[in-house]
N, CA, C and O atoms as a GROMACS GRO file, in nm:
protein
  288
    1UNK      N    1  -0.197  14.064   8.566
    1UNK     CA    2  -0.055  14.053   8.541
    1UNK      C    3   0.006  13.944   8.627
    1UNK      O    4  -0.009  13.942   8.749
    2UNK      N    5   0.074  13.857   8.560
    2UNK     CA    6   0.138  13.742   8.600
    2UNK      C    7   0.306  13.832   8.662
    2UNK      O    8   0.361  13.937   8.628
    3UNK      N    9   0.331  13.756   8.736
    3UNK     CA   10   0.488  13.780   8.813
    3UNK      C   11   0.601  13.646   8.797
    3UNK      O   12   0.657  13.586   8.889
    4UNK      N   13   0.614  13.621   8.642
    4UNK     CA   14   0.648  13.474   8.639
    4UNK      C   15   0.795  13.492   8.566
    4UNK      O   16   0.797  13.572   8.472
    5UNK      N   17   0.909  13.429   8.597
    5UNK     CA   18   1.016  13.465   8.582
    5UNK      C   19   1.033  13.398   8.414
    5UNK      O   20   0.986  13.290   8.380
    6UNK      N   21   1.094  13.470   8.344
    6UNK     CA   22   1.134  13.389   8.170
    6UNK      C   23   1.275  13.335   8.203
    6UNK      O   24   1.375  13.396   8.239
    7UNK      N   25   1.253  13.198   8.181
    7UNK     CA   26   1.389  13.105   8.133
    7UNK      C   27   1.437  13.120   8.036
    7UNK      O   28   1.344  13.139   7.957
    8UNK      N   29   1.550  13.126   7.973
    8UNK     CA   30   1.632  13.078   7.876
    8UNK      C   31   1.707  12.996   7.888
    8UNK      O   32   1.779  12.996   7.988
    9UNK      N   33   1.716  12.910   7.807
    9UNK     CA   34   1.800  12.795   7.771
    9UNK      C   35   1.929  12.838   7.712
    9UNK      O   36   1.926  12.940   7.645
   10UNK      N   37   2.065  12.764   7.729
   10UNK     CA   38   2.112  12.769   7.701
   10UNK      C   39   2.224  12.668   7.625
   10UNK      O   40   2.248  12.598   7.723
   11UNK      N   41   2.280  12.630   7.555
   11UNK     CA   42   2.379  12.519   7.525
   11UNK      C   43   2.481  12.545   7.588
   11UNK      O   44   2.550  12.640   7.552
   12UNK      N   45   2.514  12.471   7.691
   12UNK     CA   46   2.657  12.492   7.750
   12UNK      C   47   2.776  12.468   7.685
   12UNK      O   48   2.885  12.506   7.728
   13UNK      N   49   2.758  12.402   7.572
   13UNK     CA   50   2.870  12.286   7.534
   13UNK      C   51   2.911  12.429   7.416
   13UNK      O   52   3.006  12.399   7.343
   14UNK      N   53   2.868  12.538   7.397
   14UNK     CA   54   2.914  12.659   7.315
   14UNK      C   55   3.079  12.708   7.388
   14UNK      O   56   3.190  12.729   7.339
   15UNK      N   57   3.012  12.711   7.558
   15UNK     CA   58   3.130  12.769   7.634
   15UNK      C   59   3.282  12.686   7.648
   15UNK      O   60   3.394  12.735   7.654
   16UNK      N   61   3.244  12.564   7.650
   16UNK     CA   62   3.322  12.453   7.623
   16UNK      C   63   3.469  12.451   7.517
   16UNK      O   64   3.456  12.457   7.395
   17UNK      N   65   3.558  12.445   7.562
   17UNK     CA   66   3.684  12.427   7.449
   17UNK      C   67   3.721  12.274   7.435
   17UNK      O   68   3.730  12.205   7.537
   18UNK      N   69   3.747  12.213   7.288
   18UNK     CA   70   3.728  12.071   7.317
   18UNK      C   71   3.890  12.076   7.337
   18UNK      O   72   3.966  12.164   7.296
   19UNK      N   73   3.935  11.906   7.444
   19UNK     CA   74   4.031  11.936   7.479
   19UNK      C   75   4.157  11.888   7.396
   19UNK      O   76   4.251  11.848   7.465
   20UNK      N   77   4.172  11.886   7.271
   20UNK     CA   78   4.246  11.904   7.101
   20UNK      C   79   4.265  12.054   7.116
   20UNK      O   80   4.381  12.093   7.104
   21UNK      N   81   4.203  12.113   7.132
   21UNK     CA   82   4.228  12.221   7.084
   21UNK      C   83   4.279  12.323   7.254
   21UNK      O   84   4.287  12.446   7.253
   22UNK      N   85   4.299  12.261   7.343
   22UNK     CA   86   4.298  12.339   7.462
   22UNK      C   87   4.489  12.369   7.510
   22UNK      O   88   4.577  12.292   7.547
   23UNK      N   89   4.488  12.449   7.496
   23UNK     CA   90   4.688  12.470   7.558
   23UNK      C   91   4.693  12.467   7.708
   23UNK      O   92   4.638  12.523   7.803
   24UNK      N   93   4.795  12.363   7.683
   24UNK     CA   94   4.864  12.313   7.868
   24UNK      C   95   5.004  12.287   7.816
   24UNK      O   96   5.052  12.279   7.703
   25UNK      N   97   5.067  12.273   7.981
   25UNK     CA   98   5.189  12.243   8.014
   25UNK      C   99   5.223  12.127   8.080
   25UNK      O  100   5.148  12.051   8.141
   26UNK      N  101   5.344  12.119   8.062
   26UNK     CA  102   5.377  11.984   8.213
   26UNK      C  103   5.426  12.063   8.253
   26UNK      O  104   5.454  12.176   8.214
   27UNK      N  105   5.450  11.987   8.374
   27UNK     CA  106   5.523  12.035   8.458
   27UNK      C  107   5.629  12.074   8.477
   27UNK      O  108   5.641  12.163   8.561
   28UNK      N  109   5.773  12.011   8.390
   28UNK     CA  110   5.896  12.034   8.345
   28UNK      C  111   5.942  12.126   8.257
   28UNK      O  112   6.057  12.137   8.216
   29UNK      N  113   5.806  12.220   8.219
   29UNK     CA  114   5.860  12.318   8.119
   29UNK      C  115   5.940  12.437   8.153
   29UNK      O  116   5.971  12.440   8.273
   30UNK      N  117   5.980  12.532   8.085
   30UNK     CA  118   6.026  12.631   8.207
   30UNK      C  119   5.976  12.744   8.147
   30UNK      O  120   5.931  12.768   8.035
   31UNK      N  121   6.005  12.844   8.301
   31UNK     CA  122   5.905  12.977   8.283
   31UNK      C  123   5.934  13.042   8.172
   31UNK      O  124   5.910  13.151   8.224
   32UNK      N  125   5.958  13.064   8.089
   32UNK     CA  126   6.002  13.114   7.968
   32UNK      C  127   5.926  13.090   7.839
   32UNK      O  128   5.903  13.164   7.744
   33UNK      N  129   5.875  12.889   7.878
   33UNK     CA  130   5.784  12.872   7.778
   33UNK      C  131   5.664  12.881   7.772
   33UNK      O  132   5.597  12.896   7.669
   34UNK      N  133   5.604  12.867   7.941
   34UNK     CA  134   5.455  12.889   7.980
   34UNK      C  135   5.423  13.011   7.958
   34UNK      O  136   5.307  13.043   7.933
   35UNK      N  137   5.526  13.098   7.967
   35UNK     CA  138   5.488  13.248   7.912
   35UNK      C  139   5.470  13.258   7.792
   35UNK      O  140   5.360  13.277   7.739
   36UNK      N  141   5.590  13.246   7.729
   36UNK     CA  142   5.536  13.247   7.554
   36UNK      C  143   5.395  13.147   7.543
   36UNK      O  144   5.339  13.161   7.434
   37UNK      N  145   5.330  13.051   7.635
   37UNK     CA  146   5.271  12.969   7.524
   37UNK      C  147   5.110  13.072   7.598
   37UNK      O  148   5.012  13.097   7.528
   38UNK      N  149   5.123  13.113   7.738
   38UNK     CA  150   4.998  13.210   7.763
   38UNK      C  151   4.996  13.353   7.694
   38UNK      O  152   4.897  13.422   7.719
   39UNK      N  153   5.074  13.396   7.626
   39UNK     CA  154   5.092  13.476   7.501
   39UNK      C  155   5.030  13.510   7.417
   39UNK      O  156   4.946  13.594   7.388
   40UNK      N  157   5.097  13.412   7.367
   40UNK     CA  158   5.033  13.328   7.217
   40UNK      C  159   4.878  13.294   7.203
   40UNK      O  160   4.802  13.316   7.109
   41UNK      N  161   4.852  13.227   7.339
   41UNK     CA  162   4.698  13.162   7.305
   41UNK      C  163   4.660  13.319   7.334
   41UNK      O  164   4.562  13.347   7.266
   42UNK      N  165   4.713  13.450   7.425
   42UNK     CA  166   4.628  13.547   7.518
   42UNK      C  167   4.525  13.497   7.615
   42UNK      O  168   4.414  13.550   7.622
   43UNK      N  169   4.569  13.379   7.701
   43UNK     CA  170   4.520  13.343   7.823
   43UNK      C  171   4.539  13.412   7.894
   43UNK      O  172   4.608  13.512   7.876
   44UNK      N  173   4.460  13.368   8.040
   44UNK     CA  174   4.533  13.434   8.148
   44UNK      C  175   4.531  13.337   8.269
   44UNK      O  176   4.510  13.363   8.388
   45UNK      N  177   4.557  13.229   8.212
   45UNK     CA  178   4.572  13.051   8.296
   45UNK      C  179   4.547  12.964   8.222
   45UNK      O  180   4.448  12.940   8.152
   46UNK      N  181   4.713  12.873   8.251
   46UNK     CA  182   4.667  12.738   8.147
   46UNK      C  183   4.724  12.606   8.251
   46UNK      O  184   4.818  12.593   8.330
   47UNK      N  185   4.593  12.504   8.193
   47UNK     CA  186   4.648  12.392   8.303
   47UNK      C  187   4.781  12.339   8.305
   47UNK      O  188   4.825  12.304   8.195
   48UNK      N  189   4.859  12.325   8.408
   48UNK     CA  190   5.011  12.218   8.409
   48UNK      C  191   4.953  12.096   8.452
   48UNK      O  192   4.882  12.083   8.552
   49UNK      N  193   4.996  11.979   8.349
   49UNK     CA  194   4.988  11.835   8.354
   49UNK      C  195   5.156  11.750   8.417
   49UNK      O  196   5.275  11.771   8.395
   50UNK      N  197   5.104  11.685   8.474
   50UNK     CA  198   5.220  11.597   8.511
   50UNK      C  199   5.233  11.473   8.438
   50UNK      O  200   5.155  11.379   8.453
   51UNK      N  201   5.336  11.471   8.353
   51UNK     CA  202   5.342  11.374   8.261
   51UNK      C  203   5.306  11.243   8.356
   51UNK      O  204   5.190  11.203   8.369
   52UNK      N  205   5.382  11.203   8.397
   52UNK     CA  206   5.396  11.091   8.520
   52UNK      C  207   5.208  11.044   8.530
   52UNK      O  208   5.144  10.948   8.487
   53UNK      N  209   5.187  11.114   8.576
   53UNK     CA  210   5.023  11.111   8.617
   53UNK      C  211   4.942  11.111   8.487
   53UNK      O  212   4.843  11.038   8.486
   54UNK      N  213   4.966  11.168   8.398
   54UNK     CA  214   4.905  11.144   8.242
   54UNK      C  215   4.901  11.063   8.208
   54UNK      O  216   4.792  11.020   8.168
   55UNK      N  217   5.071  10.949   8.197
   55UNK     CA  218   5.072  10.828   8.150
   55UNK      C  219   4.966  10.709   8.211
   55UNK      O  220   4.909  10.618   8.151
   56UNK      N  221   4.964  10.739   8.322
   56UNK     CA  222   4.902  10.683   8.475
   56UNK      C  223   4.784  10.648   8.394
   56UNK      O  224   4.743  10.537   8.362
   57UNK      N  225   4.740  10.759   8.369
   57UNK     CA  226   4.576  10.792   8.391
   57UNK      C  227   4.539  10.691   8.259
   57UNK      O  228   4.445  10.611   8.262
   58UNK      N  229   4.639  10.711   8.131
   58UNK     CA  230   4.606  10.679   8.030
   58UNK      C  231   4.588  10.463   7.967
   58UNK      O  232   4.504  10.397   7.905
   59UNK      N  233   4.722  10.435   8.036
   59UNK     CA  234   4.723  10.312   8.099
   59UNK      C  235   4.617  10.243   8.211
   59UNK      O  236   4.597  10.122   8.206
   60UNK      N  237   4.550  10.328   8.311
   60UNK     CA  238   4.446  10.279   8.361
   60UNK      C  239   4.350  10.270   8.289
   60UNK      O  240   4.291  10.162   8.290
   61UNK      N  241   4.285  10.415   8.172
   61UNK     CA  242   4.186  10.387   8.062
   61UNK      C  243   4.117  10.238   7.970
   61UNK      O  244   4.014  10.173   7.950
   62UNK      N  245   4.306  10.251   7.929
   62UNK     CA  246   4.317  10.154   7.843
   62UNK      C  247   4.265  10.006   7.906
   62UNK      O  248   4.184   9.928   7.857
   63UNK      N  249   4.336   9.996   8.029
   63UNK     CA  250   4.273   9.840   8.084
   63UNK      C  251   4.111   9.857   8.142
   63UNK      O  252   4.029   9.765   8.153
   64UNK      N  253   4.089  10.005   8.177
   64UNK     CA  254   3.911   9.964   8.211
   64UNK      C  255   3.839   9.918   8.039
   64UNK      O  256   3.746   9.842   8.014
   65UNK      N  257   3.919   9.991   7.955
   65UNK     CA  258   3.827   9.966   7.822
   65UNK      C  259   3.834   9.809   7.778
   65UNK      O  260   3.744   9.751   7.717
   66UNK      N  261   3.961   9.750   7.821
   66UNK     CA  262   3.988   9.607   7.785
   66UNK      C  263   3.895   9.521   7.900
   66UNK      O  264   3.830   9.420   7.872
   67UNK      N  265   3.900   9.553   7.969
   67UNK     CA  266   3.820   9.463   8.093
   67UNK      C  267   3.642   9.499   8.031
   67UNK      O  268   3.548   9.421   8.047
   68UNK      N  269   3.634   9.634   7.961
   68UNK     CA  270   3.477   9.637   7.947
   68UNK      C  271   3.442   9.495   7.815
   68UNK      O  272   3.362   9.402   7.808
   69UNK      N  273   3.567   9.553   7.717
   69UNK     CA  274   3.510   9.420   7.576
   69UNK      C  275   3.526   9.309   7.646
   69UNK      O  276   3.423   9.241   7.647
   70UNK      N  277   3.644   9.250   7.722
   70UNK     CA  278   3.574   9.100   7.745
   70UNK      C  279   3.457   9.083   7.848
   70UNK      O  280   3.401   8.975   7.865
   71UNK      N  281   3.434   9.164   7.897
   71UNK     CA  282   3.285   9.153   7.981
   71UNK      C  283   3.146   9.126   7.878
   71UNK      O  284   3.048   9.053   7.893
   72UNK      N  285   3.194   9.238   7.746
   72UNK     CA  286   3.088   9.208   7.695
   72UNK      C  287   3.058   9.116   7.568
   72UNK      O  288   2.941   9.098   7.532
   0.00000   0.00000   0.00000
């Protein structure tokens, strides 16, 4: 008798919510709506985004993707 542990594999990307389909907030919403919207989905935590920092992020994207085509 062997003492050898069984693996299973798993697909992680099952547990995964893609993020189209994921409910958040900013930051400016008010408590009234983060409630109704953790409700609704029956969460029990949803991310708050800061617009400010969204735009940020999205505008930096955009110029790494422009700096990648003329590189290539």
């Amino acid at each position: 008798m062997t003492n050898e542990k069984e693996y299973t594999r798993m697909n992680i990307l099952f547990f995964i919510t893609p993020k189209s389909e994921t409910a958040y907030l900013y930051d400016d919403c008010s408590l009234r709506q983060a409630i109704e919207k953790i409700e609704y989905h029956k969460y029990t935590a949803v991310p708050v985004l800061n617009k400010k920092e969204e735009e940020e992020a999205r505008r930096s994207a955009r110029k790494q993707n422009a700096e990648q085509m003329i590189l290539q």
